[in-house]
C-alpha positions as CSV (number, residue, x, y, z in Angstrom):
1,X,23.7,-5.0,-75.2
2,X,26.1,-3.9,-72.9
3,X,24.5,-0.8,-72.0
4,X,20.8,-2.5,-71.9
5,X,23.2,-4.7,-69.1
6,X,24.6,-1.6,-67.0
7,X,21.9,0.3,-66.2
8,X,20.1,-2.4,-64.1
9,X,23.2,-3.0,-62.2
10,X,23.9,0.9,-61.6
11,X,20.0,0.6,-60.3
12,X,20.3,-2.2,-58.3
13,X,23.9,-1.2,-56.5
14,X,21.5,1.9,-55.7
15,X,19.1,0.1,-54.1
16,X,21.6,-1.8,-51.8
17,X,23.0,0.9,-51.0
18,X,20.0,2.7,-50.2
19,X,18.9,-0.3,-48.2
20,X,22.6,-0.2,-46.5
21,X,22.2,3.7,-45.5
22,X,18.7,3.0,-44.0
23,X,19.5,-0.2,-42.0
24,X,22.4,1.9,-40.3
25,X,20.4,4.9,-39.7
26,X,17.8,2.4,-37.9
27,X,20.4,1.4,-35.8
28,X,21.3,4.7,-34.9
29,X,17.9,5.5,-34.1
30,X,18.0,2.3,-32.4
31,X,20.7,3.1,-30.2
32,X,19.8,6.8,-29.3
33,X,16.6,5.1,-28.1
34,X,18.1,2.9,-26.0
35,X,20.8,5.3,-24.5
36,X,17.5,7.6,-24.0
37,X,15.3,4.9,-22.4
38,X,18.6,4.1,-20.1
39,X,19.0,7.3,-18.8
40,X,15.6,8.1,-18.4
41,X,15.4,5.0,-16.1
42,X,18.4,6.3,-14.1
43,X,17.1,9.2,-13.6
44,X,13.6,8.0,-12.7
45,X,15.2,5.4,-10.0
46,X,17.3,7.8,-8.3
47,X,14.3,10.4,-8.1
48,X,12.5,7.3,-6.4
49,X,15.1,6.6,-4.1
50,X,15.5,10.4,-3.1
51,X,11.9,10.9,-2.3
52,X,11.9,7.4,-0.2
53,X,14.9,8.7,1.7
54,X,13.0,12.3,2.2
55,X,10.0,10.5,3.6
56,X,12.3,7.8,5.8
57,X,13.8,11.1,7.4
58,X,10.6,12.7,8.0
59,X,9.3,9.7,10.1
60,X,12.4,9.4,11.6
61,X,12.1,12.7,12.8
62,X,8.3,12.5,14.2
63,X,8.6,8.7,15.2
64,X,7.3,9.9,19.0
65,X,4.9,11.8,17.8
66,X,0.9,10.6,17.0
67,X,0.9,10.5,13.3
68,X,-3.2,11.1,13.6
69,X,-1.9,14.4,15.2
70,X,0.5,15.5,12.6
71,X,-2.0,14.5,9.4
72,X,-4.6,16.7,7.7
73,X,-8.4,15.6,7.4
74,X,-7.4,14.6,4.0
75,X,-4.5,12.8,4.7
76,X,-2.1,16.0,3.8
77,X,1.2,15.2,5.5
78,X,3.7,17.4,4.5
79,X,5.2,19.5,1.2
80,X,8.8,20.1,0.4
81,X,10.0,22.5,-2.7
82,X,13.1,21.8,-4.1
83,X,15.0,23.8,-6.7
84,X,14.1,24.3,-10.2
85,X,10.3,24.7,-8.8
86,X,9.7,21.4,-8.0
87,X,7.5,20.4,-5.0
88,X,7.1,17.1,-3.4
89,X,3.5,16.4,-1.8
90,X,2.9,13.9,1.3
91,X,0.0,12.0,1.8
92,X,-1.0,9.2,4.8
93,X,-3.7,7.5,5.0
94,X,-4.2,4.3,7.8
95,X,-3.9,0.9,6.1
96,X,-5.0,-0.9,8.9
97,X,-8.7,-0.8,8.2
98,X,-8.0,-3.3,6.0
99,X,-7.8,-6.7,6.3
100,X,-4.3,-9.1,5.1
101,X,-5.6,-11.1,2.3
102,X,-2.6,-12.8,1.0
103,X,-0.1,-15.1,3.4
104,X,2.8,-14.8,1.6
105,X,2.6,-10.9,2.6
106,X,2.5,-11.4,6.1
107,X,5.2,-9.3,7.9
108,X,6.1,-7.9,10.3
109,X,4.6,-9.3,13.0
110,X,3.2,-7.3,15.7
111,X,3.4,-8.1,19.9
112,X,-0.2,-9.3,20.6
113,X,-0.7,-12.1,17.7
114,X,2.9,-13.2,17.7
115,X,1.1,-15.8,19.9
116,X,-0.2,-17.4,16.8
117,X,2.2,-19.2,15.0
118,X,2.9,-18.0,11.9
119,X,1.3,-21.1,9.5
120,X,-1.9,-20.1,11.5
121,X,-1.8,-16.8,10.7
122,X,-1.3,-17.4,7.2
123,X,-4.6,-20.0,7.6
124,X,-6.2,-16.8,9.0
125,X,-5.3,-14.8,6.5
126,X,-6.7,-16.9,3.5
127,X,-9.8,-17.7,5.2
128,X,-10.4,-13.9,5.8
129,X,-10.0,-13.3,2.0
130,X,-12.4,-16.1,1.6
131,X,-14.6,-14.7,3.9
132,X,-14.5,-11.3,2.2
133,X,-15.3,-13.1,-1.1
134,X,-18.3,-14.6,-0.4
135,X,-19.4,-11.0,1.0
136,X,-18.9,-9.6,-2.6
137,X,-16.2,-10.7,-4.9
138,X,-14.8,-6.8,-4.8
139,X,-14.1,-6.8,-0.9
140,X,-10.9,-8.1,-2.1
141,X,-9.7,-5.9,-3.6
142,X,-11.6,-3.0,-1.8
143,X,-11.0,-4.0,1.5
144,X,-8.2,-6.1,1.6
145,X,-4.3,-5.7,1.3
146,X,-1.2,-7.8,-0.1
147,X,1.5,-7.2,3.2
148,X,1.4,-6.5,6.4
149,X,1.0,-7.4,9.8
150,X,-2.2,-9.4,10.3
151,X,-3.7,-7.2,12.7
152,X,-6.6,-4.6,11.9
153,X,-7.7,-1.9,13.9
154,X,-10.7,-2.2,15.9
155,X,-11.7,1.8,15.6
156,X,-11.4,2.4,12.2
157,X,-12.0,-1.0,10.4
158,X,-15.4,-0.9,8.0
159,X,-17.7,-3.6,9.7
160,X,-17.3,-5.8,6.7
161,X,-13.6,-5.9,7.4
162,X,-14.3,-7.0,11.4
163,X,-16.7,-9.4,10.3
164,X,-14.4,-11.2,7.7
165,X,-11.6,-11.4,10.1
166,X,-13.3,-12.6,13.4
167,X,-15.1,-15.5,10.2
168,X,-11.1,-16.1,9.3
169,X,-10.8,-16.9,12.9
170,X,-13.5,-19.0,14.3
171,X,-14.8,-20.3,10.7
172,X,-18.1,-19.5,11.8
173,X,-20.3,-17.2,10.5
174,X,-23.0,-16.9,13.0
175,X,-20.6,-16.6,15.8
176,X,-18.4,-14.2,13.6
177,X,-21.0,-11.9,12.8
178,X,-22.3,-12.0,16.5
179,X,-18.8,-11.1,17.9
180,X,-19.0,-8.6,14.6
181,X,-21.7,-7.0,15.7
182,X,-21.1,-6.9,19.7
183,X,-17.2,-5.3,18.7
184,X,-18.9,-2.4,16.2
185,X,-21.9,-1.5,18.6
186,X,-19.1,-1.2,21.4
187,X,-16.4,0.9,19.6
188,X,-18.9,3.1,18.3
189,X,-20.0,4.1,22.2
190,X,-16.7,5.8,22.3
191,X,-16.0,2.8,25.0
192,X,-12.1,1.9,25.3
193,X,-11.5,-1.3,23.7
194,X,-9.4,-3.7,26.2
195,X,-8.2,-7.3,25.9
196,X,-10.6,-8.6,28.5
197,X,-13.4,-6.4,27.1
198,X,-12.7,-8.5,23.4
199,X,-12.6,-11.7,25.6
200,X,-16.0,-11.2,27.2
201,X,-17.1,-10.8,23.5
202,X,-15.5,-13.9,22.2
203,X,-17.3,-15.5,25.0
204,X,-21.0,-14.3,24.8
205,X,-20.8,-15.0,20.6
206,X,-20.4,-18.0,21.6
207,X,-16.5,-18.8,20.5
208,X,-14.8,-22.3,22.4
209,X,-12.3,-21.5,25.1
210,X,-9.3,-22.0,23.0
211,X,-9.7,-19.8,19.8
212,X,-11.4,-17.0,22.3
213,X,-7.4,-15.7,23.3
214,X,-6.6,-15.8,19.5
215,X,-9.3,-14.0,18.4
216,X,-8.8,-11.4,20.9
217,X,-5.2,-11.4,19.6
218,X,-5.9,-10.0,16.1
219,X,-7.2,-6.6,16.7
220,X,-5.1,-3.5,17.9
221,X,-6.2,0.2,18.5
222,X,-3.2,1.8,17.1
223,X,-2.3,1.6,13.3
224,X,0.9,0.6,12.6
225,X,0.5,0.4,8.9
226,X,-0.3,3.4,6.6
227,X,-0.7,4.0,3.1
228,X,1.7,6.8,1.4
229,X,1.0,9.1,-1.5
230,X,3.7,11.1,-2.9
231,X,3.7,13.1,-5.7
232,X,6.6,15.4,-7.8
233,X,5.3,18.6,-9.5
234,X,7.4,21.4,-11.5
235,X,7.2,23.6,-14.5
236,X,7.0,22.0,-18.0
237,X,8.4,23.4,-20.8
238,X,6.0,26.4,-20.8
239,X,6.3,26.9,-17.4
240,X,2.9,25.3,-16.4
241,X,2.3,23.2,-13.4
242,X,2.4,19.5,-14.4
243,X,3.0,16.0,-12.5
244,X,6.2,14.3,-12.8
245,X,6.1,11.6,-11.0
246,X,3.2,9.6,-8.5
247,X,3.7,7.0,-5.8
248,X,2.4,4.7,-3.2
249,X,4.0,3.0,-0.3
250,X,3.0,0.8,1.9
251,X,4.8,1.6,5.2
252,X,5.3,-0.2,8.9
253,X,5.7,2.3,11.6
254,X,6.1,0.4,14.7
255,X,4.9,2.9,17.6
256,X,6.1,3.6,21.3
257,X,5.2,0.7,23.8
258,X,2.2,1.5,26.6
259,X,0.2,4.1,24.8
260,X,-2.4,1.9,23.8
261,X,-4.1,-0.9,25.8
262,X,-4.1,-3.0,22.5
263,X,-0.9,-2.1,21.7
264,X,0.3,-3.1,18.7
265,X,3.5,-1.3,17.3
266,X,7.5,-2.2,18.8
267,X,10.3,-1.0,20.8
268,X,12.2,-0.2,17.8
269,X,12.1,3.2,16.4
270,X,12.9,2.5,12.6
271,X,10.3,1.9,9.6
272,X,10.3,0.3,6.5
273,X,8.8,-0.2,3.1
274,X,6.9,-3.0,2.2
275,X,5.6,-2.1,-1.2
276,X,6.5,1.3,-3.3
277,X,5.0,1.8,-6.7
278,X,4.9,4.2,-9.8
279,X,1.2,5.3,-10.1
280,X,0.3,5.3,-13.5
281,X,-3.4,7.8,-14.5
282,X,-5.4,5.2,-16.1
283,X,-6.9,2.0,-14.8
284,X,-7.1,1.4,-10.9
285,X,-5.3,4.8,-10.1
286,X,-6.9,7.5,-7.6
287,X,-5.6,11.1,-7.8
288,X,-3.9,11.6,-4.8
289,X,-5.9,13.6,-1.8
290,X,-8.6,12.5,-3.1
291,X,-11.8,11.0,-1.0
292,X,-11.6,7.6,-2.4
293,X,-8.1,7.3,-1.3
294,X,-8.9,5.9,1.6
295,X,-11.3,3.3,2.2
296,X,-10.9,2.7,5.8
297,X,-13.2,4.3,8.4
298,X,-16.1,3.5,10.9
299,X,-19.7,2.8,9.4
């Protein structure tokens, strides 16, 4: 009886203390995971903050120059190589062909439409996403943008755009799309845009004397907002080229004053971030140089 009685008890005291050896080797594994996903994220957010302060010092070196001048057709800005093989690639595309469709984003403001208060502007802005909505429900997301000055820019805004902000405006659509239309046949002359030139437009649409100044207010010649894309290569393990890191910034550059008669940047030399983001490949990302990057432009 008394060995029938050990041998279940040397079996069980061999299971707990199989059970005992596994539970602390899961927290071992537990822990080395979690020291692993720690320093990864270190590392990760002190690449990001290198590669913010690399681009910061670029544009604080070319803030008097024309950004359109320094820019390749397809946005190419500028490469740096680092050591180990790594390369960091530029991109800038104009943001200000779209239109601001959320109020909570609005910043900073920009010369000619701080004469609309800034609860009006955030009215504007809603109504333009509104606007773009009832276009076609993916306008908002194609053609608008969370932050940023309210402004667009009267070149290079897709007529869609123009037409949505000008209805965000005057809450009018047959006045909207006549001022629309009068703004994108006159730009595309090669005509220079002017205050009194958007004035005489407000007028013959057919827009009251005291939303004609504010909607000459909202539109600028001279992009202040752009759209970065920055991207980390260097050598894997077997010394191929692969992609360790994508980004995307959303960046104010306020220009020099009197180089535009629609002028629409600042005195102040500096620039800052208003969005920065990991791109992930998957859903909703664009490779970076690519033609879709940039969905601004005339036509």
């Amino acid at each position: 009886m008394r060995r029938a009685f050990v041998m279940p008890v040397v079996i069980l005291l061999a299971l707990v203390a199989s059970l005992t050896v596994t539970v602390v080797l899961n927290r071992n594994s537990l822990r080395a995971s979690s020291v692993e996903e720690e320093l990864q994220t270190y590392v990760e957010d002190h690449r990001q903050r290198g590669i913010r302060e690399v681009i910061s010092t670029w544009l604080q070196y070319t803030g008097r120059q024309s950004i359109e001048d320094i820019i390749a057709d397809d946005g190419l800005t500028f490469t740096l190589d680092f050591s180990g093989g790594r390369t960091l690639t530029v991109w800038l595309y104009e943001a200000q062909t779209t239109a601001l469709v959320n109020p909570s984003g609005l910043g900073p403001l920009q010369p000619d439409v701080t004469a609309i208060g800034l609860r009006q502007q955030r009215d504007i802005a809603e109504a333009t996403r509104l606007a773009l909505q009832s276009m076609n429900p993916s306008y908002v997301a194609n053609l608008g943008r969370q932050a940023g000055p309210l402004a667009v820019n009267a070149l290079t805004a897709p007529p869609a755009v123009i037409e949505a902000l000008a209805t965000g405006v005057v809450g009018d659509l047959a006045i909207a799309q006549a001022f629309a239309r009068d703004l994108v046949r006159e730009r595309d002359s090669g005509s220079e845009l002017e205050r009194l030139q958007l004035l005489d437009m407000a007028r013959d649409a057919g827009v009251s004397d005291d939303v004609q100044p504010i909607l000459a207010a909202v539109w600028t010649t001279q992009a202040t907002l752009w759209r970065i894309r920055a991207e980390l290569t260097g050598p894997d393990g077997a010394g191929r080229e692969k992609s360790i890191g994508r980004y995307e910034a959303l960046v104010f550059i306020p220009r020099e004053d009197g180089t535009s008669s629609l002028m629409s940047g600042s005195e102040h030399s500096n620039s800052w971030y208003l969005e920065w983001n990991r791109l992930d490949e998957g859903v909703g990302y664009t490779p970076v140089g690519s033609a879709n990057s940039n969905q601004g432009g005339r036509g």
